[in-house]
DSSP file (Angstrom, degrees, kcal/mol; ACC not computed):
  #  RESIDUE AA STRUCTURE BP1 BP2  ACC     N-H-->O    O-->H-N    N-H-->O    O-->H-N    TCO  KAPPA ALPHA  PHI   PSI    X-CA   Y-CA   Z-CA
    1    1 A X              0   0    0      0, 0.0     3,-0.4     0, 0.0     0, 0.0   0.000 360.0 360.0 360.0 136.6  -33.8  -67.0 -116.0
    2    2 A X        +     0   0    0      1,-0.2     2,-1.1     4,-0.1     5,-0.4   0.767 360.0  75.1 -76.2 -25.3  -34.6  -68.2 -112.6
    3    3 A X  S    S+     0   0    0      3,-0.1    -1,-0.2     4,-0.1     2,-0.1   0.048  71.7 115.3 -85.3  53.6  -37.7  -66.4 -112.2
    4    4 A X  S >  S-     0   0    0     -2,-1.1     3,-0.9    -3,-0.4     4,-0.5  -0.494  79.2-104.4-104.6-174.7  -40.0  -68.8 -114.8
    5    5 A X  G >> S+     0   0    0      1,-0.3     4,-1.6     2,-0.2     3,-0.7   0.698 113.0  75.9 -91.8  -4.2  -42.7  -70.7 -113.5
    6    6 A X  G 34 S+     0   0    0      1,-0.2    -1,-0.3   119,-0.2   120,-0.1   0.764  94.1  55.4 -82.1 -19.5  -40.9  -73.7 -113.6
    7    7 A X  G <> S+     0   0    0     -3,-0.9     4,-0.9    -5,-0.4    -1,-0.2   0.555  93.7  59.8  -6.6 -63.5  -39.3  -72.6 -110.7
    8    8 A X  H X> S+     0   0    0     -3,-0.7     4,-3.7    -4,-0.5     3,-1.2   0.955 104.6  64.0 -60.0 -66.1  -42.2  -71.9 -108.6
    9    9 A X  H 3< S+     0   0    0     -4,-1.6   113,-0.2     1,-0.3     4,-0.2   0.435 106.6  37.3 -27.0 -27.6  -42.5  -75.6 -109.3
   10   10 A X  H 3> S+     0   0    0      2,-0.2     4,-0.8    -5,-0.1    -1,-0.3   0.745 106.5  61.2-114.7 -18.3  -39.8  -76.5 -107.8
   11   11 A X  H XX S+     0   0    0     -3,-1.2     4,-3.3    -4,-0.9     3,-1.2   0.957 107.6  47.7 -43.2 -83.5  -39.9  -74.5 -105.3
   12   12 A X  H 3X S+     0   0    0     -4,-3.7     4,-1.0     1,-0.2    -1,-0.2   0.681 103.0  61.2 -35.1 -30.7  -43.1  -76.0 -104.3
   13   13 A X  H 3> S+     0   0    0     -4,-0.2     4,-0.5     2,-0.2    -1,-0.2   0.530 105.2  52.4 -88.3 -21.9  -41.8  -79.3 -104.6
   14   14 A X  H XX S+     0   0    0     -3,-1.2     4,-1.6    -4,-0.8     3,-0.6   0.937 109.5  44.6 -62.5 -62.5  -39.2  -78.5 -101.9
   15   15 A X  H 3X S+     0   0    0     -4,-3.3     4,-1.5     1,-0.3    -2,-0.2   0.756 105.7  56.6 -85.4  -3.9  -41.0  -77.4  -99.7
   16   16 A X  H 3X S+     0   0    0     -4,-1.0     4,-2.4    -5,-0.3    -1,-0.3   0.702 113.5  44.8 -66.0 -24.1  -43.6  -79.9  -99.9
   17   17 A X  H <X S+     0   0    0     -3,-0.6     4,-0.6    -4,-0.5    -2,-0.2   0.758 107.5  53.6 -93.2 -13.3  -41.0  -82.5  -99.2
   18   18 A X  H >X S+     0   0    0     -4,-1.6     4,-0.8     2,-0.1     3,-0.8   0.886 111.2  62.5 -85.1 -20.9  -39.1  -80.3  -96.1
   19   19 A X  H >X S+     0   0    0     -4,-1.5     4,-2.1     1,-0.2     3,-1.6   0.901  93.5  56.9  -7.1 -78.3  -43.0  -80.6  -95.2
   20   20 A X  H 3< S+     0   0    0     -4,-2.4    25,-1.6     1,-0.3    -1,-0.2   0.687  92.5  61.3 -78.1   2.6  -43.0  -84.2  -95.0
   21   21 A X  H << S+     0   0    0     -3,-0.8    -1,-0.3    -4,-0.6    -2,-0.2   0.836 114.1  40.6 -70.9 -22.2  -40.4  -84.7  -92.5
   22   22 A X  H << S+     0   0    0     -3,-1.6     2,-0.8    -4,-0.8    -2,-0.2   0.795 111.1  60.4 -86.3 -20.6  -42.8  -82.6  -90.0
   23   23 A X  S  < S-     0   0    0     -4,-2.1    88,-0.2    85,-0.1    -1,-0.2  -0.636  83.9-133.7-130.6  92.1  -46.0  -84.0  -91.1
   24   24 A X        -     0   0    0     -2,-0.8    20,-0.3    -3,-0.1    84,-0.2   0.131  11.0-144.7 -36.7 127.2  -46.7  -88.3  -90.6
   25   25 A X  S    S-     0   0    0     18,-1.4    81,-2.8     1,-0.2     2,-0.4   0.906  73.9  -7.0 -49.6 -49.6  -48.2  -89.8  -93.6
   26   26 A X  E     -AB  43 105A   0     17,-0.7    17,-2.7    79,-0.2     2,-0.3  -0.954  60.5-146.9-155.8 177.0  -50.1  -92.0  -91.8
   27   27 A X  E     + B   0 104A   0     77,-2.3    77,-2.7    -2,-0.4     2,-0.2  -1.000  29.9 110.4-155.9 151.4  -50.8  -93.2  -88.6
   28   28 A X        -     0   0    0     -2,-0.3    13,-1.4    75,-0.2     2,-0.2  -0.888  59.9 -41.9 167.6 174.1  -52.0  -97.0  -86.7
   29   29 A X  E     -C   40   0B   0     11,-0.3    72,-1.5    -2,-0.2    11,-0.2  -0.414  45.5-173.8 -78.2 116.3  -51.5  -99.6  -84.8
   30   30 A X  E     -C   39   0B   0      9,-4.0     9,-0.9    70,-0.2    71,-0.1  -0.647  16.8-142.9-111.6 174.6  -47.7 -101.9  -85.0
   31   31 A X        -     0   0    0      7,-0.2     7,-0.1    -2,-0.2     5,-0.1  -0.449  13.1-156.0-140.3  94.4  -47.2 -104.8  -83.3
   32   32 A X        -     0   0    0      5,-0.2     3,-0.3     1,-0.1     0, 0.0   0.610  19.3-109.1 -73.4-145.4  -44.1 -105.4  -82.0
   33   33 A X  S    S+     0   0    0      1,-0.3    -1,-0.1     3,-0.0     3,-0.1   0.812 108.6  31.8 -95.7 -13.5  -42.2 -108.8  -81.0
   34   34 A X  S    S+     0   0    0      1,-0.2    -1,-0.3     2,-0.0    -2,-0.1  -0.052 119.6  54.3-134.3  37.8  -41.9 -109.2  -77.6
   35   35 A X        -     0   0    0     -3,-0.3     2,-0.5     2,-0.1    -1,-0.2  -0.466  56.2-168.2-111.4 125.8  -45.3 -107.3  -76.8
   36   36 A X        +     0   0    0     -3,-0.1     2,-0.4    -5,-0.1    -3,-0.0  -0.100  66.6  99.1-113.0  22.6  -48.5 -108.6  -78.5
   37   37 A X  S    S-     0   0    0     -2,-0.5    -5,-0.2     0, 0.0     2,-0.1  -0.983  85.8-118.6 -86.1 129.8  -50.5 -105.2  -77.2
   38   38 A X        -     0   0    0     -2,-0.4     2,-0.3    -7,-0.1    -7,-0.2  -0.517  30.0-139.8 -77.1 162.4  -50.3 -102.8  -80.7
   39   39 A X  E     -C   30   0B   0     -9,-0.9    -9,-4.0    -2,-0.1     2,-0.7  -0.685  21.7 -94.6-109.1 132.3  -48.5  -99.7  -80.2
   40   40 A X  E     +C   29   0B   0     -2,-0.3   -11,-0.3   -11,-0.2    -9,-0.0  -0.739  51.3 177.6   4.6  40.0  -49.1  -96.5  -81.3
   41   41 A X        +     0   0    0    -13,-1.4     2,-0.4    -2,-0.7   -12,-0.1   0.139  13.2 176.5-109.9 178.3  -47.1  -95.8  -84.8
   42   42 A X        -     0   0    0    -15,-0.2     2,-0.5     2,-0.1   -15,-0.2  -0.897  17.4-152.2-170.8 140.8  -46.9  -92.7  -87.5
   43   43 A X  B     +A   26   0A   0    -17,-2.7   -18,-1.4    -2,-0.4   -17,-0.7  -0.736  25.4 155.7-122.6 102.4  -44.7  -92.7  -90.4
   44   44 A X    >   -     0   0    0     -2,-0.5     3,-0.7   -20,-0.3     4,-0.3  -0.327  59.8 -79.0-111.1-153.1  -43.3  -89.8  -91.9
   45   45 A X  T 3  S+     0   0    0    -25,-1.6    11,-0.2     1,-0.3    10,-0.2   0.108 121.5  62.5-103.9  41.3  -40.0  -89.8  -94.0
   46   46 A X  T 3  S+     0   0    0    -26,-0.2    -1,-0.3   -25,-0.1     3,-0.1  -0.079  84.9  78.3-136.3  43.0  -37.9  -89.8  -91.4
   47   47 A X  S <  S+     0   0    0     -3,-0.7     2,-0.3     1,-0.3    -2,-0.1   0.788  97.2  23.0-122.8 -13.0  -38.8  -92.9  -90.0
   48   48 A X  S  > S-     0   0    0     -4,-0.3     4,-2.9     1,-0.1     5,-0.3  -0.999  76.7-118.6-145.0 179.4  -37.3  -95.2  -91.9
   49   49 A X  H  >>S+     0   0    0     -2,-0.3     4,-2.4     1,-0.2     5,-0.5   0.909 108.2  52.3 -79.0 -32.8  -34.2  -95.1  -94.2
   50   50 A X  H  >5S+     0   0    0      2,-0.2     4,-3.5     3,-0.2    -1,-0.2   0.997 114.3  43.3 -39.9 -58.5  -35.4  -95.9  -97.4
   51   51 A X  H  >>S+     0   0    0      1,-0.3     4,-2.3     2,-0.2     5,-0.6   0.926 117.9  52.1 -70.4 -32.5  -38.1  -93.1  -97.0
   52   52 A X  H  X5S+     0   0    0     -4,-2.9     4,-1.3     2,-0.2    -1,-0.3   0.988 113.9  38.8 -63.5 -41.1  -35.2  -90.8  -95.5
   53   53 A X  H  X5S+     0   0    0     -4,-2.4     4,-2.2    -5,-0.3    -2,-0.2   0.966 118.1  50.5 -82.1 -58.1  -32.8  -91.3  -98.3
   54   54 A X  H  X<S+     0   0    0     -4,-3.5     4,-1.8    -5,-0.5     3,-0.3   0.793 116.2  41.7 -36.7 -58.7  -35.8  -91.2 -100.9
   55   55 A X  H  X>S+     0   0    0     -4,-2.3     4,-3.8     1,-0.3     5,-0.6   0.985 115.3  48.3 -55.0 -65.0  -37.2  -87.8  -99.4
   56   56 A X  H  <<S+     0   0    0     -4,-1.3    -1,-0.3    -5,-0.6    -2,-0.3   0.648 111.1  53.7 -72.9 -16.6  -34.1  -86.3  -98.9
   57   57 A X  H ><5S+     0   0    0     -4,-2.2     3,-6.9    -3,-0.3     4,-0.3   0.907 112.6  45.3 -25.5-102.1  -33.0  -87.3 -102.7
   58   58 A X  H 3X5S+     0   0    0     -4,-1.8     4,-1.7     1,-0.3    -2,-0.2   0.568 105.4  53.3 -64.9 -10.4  -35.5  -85.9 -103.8
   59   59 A X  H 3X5S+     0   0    0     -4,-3.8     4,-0.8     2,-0.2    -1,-0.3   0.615 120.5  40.4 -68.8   2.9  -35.5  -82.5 -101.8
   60   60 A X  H X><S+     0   0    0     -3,-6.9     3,-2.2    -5,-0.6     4,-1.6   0.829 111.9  54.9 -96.6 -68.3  -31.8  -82.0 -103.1
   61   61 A X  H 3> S+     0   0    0     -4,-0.3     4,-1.6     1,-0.3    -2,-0.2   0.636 114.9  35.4 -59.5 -35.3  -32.6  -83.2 -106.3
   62   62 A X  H 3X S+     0   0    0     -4,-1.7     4,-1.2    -5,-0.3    -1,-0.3   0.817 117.3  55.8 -92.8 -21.7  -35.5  -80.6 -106.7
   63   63 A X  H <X S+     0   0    0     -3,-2.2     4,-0.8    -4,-0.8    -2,-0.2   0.997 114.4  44.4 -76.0 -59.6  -33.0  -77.5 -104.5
   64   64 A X  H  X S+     0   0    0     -4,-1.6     4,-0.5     1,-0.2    -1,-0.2   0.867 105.1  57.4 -65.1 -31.2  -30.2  -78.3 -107.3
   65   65 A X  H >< S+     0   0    0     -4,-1.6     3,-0.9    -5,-0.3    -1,-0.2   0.903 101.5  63.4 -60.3 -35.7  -32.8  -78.3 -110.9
   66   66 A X  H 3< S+     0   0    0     -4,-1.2     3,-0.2     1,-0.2    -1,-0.2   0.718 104.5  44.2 -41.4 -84.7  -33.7  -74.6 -109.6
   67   67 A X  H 3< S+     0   0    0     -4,-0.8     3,-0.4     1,-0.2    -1,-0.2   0.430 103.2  63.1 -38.9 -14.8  -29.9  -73.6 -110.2
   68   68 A X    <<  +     0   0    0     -3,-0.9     7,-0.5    -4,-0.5     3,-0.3   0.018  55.8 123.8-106.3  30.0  -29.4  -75.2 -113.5
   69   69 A X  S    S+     0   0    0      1,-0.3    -1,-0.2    -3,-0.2     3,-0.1   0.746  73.3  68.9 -74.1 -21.4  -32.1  -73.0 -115.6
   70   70 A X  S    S+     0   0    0     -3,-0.4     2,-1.5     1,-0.2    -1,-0.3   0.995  98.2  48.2 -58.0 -63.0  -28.9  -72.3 -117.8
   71   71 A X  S  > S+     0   0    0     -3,-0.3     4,-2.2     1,-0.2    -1,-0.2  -0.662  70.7 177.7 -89.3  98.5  -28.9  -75.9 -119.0
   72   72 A X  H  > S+     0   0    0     -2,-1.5     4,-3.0     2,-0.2    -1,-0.2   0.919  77.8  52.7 -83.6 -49.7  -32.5  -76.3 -119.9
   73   73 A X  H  > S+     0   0    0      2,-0.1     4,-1.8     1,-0.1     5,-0.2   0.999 109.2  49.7 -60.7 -45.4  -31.9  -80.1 -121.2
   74   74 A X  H >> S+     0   0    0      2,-0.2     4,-1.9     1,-0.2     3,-0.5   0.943 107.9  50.4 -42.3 -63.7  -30.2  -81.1 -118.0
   75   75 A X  H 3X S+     0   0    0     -4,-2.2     4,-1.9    -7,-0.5    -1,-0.2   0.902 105.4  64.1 -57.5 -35.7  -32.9  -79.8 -115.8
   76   76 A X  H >X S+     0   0    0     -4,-3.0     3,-2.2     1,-0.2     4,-1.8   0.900 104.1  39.1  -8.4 -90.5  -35.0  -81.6 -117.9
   77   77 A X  H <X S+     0   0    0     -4,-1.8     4,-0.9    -3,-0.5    -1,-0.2   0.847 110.1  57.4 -45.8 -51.3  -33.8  -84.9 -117.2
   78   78 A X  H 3X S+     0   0    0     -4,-1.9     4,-1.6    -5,-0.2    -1,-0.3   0.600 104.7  57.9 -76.3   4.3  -33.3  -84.3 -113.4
   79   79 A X  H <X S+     0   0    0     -3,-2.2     4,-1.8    -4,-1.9    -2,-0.2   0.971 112.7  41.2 -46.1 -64.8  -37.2  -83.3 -113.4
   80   80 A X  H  < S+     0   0    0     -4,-1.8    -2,-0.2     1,-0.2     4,-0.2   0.631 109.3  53.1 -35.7 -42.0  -37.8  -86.6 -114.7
   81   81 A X  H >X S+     0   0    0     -4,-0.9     4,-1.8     2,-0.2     3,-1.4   0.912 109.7  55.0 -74.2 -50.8  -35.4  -88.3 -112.6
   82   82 A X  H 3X S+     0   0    0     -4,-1.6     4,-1.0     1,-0.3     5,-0.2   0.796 102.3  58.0 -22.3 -48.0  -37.4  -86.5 -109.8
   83   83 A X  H 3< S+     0   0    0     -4,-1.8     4,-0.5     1,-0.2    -1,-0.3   0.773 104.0  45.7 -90.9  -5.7  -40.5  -88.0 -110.9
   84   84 A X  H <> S+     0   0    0     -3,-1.4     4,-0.7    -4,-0.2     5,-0.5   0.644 112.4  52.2 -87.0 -21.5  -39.6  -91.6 -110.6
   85   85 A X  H  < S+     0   0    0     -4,-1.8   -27,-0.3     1,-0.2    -2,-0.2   0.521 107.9  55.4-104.2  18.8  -38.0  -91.1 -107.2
   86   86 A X  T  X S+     0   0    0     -4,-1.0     4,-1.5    -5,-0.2    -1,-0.2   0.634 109.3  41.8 -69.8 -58.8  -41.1  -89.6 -106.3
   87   87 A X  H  > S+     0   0    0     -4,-0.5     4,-0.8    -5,-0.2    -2,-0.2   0.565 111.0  54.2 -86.1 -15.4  -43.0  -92.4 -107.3
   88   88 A X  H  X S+     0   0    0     -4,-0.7     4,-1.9     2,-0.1     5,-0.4   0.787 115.4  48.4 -83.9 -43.5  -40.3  -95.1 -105.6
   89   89 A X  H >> S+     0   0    0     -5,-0.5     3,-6.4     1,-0.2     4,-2.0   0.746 112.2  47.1 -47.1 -94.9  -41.1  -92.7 -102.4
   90   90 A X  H 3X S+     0   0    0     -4,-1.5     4,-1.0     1,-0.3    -1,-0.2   0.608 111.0  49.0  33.9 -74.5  -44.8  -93.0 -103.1
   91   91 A X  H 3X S+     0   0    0     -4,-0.8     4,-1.6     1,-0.2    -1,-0.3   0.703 113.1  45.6 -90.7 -11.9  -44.8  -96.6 -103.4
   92   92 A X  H <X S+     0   0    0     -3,-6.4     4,-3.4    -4,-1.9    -1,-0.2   0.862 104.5  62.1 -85.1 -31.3  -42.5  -97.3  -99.9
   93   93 A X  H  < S+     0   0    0     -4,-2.0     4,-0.3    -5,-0.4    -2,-0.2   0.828 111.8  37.6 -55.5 -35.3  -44.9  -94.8  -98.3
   94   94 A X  H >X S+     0   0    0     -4,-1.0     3,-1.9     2,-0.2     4,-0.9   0.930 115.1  58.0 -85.4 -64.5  -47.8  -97.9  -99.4
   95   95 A X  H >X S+     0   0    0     -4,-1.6     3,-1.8     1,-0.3     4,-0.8   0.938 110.4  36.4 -69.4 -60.3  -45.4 -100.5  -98.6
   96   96 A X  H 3X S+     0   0    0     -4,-3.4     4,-0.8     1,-0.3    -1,-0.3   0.719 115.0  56.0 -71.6  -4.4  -44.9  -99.4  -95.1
   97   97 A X  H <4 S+     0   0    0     -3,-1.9     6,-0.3    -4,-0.3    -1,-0.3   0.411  98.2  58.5 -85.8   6.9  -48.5  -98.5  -94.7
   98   98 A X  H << S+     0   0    0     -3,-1.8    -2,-0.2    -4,-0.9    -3,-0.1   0.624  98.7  70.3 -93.2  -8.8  -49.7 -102.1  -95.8
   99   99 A X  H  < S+     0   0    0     -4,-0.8    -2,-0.2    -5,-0.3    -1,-0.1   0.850  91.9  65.8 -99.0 -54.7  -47.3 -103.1  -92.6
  100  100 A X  S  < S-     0   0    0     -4,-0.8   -70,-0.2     1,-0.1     3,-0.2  -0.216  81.3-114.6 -85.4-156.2  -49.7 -101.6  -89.8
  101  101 A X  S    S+     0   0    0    -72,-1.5     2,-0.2     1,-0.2   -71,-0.1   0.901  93.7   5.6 -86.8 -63.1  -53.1 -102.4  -88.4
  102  102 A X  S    S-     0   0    0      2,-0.1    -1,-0.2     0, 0.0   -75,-0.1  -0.701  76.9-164.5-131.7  71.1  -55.7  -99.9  -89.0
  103  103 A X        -     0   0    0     -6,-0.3     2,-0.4    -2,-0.2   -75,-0.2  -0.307   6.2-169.3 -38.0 130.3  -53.9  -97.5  -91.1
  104  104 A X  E     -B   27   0A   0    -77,-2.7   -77,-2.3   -76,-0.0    -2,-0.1  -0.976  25.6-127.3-140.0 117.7  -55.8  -93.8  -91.3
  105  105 A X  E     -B   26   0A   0     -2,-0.4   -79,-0.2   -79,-0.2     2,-0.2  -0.269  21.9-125.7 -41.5 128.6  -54.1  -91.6  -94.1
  106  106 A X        -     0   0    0    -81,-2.8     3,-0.2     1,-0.1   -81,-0.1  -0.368  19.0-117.5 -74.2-179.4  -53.1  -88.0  -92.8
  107  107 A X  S >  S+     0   0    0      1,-0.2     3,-1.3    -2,-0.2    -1,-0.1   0.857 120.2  58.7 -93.1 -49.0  -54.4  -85.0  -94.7
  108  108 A X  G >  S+     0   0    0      1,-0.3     3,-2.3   -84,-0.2     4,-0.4   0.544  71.6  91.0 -84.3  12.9  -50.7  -84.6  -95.3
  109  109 A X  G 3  S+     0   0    0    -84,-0.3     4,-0.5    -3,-0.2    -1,-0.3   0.470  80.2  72.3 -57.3   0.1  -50.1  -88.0  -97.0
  110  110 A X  G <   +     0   0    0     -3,-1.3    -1,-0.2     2,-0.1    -2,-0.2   0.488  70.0  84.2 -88.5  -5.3  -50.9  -85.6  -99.9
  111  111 A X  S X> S+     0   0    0     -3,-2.3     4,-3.3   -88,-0.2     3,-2.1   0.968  91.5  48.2 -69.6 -49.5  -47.4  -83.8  -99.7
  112  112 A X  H 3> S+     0   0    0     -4,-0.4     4,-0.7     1,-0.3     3,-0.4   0.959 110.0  51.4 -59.0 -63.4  -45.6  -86.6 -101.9
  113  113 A X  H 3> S+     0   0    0     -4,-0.5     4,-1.0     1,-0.2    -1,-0.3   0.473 108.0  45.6 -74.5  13.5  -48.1  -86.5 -104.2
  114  114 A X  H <> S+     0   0    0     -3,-2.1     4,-2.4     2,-0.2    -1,-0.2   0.630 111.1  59.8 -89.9 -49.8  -47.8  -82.3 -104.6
  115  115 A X  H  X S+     0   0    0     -4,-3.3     4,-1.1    -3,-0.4     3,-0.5   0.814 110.4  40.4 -25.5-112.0  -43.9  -83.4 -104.7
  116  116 A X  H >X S+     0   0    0     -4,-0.7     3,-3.7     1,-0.3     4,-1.9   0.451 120.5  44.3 -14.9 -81.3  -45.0  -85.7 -108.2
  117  117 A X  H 3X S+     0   0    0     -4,-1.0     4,-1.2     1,-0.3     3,-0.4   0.762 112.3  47.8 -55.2 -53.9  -47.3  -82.9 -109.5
  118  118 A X  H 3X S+     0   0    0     -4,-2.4     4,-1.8    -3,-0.5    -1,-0.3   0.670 109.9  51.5 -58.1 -25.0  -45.2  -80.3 -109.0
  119  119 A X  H <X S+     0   0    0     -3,-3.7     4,-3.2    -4,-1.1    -1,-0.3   0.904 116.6  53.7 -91.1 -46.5  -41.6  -82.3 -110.8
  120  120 A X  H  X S+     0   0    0     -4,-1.9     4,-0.6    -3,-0.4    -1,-0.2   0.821 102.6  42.3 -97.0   2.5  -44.1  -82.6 -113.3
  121  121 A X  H  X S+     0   0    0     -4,-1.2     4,-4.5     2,-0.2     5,-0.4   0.885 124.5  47.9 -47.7 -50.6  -45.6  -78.8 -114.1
  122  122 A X  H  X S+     0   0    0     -4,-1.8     4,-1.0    -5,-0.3    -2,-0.2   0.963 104.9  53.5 -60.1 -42.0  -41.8  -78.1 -113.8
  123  123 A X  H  X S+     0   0    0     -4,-3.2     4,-2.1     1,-0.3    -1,-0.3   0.912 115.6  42.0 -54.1 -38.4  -41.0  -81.1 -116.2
  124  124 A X  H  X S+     0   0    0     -4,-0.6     4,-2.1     1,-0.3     5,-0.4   0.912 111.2  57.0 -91.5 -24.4  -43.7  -79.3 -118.8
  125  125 A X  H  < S+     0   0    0     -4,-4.5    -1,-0.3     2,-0.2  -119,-0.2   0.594 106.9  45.8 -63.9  -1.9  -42.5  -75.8 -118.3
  126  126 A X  H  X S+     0   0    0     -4,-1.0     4,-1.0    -5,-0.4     5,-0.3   0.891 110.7  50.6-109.6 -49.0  -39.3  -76.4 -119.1
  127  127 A X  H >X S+     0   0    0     -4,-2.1     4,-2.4     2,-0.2     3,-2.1   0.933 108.6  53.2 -20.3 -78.3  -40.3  -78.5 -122.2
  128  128 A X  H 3X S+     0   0    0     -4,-2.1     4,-2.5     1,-0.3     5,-0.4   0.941 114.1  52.2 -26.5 -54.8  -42.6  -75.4 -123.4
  129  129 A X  H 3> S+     0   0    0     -5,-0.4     4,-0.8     1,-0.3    -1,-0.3   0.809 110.8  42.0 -37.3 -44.5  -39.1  -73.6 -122.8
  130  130 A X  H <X S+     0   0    0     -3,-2.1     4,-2.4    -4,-1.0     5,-0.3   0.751 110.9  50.5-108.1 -51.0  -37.4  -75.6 -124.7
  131  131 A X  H  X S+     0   0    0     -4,-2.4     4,-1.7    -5,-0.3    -1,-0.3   0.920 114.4  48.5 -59.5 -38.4  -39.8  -76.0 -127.6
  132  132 A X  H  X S+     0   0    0     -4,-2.5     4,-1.7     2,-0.2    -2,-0.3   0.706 108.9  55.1 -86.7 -19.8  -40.1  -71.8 -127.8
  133  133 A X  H  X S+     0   0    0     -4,-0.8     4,-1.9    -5,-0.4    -2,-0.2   0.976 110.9  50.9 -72.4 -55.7  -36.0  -71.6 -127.6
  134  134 A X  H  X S+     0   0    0     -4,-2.4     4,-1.6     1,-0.2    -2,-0.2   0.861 107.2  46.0 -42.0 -55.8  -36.2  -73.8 -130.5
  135  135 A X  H  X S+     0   0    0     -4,-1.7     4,-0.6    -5,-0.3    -1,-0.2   0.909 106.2  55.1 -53.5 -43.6  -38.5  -72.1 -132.7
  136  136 A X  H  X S+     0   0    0     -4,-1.7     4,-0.9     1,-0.2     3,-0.4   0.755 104.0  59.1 -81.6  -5.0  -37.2  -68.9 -132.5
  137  137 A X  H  < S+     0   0    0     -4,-1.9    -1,-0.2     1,-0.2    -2,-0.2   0.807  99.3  58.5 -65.9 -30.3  -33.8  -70.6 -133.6
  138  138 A X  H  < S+     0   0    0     -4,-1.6    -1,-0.2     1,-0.2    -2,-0.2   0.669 101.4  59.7 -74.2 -22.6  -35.6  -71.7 -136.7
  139  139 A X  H  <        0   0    0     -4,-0.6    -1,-0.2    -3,-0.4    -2,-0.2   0.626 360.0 360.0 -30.5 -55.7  -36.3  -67.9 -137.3
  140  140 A X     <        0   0    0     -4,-0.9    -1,-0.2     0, 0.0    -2,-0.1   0.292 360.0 360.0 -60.9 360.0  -32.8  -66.8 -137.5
C-alpha cells in the first residue's frame, strides 16, 4: 500500500533534499587565486558536482523507494542504500565546509540530516512491515 507511513518518510526525504538545492548549507569567506581579497561564498548542492550528483541520487533514489511498496525487501535495501549516500553527502558537505574561512552553518544545513533521519524512520517502517507480513504467515 502506498499510503503507510513509510511513505510519508520518503516523502519527506524528497522534499527535504529538492529543499537543499534552494537553501545554502553554509556560507563564508573563499579565497581565490589570482585575488588575495576573500570573496563572498555559499554552498548548497548545486555547487559542486559531487554534492550535485550525491543530492540528486539521493532525491531519485528516495522518489523511486515510494513506488516499490510491492517489493518490501527491495525497498528495504534502497532505504539503506539511501542512508549511506546520505551520509557520503553529509560528509562532502564537511569537506567543503573545512575549505572556507569563517564558515557559519545555515539553519538549513539541517535538511541532509532530515534526508538521513527520514531514510531511516522509512528504513524501520518497512522492517516493522516486514516483520508483521511474516508473522501472520506463520499463522496460516
Amino acid at each position: 500500500m502506498i499510503q503507510r507511513q513509510q511513505t510519508l518518510w520518503l516523502l519527506l526525504a524528497t522534499a527535504a533534499a529538492i529543499c537543499s538545492f534552494m537553501f545554502p548549507f553554509v556560507t563564508g569567506e573563499e579565497i581565490l587565486d589570482n585575488n588575495p581579497v576573500p570573496s563572498r561564498a555559499t554552498i548548497d548542492a548545486g555547487s559542486n558536482f559531487l554534492l550535485l550528483l550525491t543530492t540528486g541520487a539521493s532525491l531519485v533514489l528516495s522518489t523511486v523507494t515510494i513506488f516499490l511498496y510491492k517489493n518490501r525487501p527491495r525497498q528495504a535495501w534502497l532505504c539503506l542504500a539511501g542512508i549511506l549516500i546520505t551520509i557520503l553527502l553529509l560528509l562532502l558537505y564537511i569537506k567543503e565546509m573545512n575549505q572556507l574561512i569563517k564558515p557559519v552553518p545555515a539553519l538549513s544545513a539541517l535538511l541532509p540530516v532530515f534526508v538521513l533521519l527520514s531514510y531511516i524512520m522509512a528504513w524501520r517502517g518497512i522492517r516493522n512491515d516486514e516483520k508483521l507480513v511474516k508473522s501472520l504467515d506463520k499463522l496460516r
